[in-house]
C-alpha positions as MATLAB code, in Angstrom:
seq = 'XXXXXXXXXXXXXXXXXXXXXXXXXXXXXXXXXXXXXXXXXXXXXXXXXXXXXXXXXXXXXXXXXXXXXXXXXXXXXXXXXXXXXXXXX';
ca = [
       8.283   11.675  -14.550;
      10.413    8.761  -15.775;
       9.090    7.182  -18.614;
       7.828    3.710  -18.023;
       6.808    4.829  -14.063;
       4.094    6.157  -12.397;
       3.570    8.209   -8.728;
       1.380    6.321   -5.726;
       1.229    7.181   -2.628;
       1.050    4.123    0.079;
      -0.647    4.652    3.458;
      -0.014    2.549    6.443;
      -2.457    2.932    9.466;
      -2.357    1.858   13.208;
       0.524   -0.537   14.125;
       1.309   -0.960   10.191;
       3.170    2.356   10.482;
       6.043    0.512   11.661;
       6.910   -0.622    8.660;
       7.488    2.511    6.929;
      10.711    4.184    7.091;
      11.387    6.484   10.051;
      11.081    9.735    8.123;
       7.369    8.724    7.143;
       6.134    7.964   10.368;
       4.097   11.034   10.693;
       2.224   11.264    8.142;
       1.821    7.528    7.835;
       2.546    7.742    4.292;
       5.392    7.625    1.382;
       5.167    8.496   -1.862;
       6.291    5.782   -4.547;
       7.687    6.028   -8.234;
       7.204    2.461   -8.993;
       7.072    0.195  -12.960;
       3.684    0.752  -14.690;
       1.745   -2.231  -14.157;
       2.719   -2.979  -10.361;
       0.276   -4.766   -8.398;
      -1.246   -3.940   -5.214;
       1.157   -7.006   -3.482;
       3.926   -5.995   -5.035;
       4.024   -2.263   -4.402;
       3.845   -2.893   -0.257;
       5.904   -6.437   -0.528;
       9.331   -4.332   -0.453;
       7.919   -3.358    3.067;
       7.779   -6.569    4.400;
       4.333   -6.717    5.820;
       3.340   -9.599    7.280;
       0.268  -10.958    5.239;
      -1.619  -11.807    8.514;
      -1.117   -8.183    9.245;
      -2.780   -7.108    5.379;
      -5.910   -6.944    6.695;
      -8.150   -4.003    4.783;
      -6.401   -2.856    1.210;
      -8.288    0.056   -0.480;
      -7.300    1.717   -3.592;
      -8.490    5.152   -4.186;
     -11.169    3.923   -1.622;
     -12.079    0.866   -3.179;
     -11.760   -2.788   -1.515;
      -9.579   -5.221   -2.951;
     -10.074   -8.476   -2.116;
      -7.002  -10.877   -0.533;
      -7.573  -13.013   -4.225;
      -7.116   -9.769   -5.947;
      -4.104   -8.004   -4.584;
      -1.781   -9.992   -6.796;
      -3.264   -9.168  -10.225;
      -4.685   -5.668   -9.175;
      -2.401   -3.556  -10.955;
      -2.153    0.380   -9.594;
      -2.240    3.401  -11.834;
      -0.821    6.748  -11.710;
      -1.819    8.906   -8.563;
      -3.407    5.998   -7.035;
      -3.414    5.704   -3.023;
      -3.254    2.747   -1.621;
      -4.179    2.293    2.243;
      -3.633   -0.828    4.087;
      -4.805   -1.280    7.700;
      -3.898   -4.347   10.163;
      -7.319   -6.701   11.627;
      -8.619   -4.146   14.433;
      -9.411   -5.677   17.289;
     -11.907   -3.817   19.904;
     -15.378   -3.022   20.637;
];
């Protein structure tokens, strides 16, 4: 573990997935080393998500609100699952 860091692990679902690198396609999910401190926003932003697209954010299960995804910050072993507005009935 570097010092200073901490391990998450970020889950994309439905057409989200596309996002992630080829390699994590599968399992719909990458681990991340990322600063201490790093926000919800700014641990998928690097991903380039379109925020209309950020639909449902859980951490660890729990909902964070749009308002609170910037000032959220992650700790180690969270996992963070974002899913897209699903459309359907």
């Amino acid at each position: 573990v570097i010092l200073g860091c901490m391990q998450i692990t970020l889950k994309l679902f439905a057409t989200l997935t596309d996002y992630l690198p080829d390699a994590a396609r599968r399992d719909n999910l990458v681990e991340l080393t990322l600063p201490e401190g790093t926000t919800v926003s700014q641990a998928y932003a690097p991903y380039g998500l379109p925020d209309k697209l950020v639909h449902l954010v859980l951490v660890n299960g729990r909902y964070i609100p749009p308002e609170a995804r910037a000032s959220h910050s992650l700790v180690e072993g969270d996992v963070l699952a974002i899913w897209p507005p699903i459309a359907g009935g």
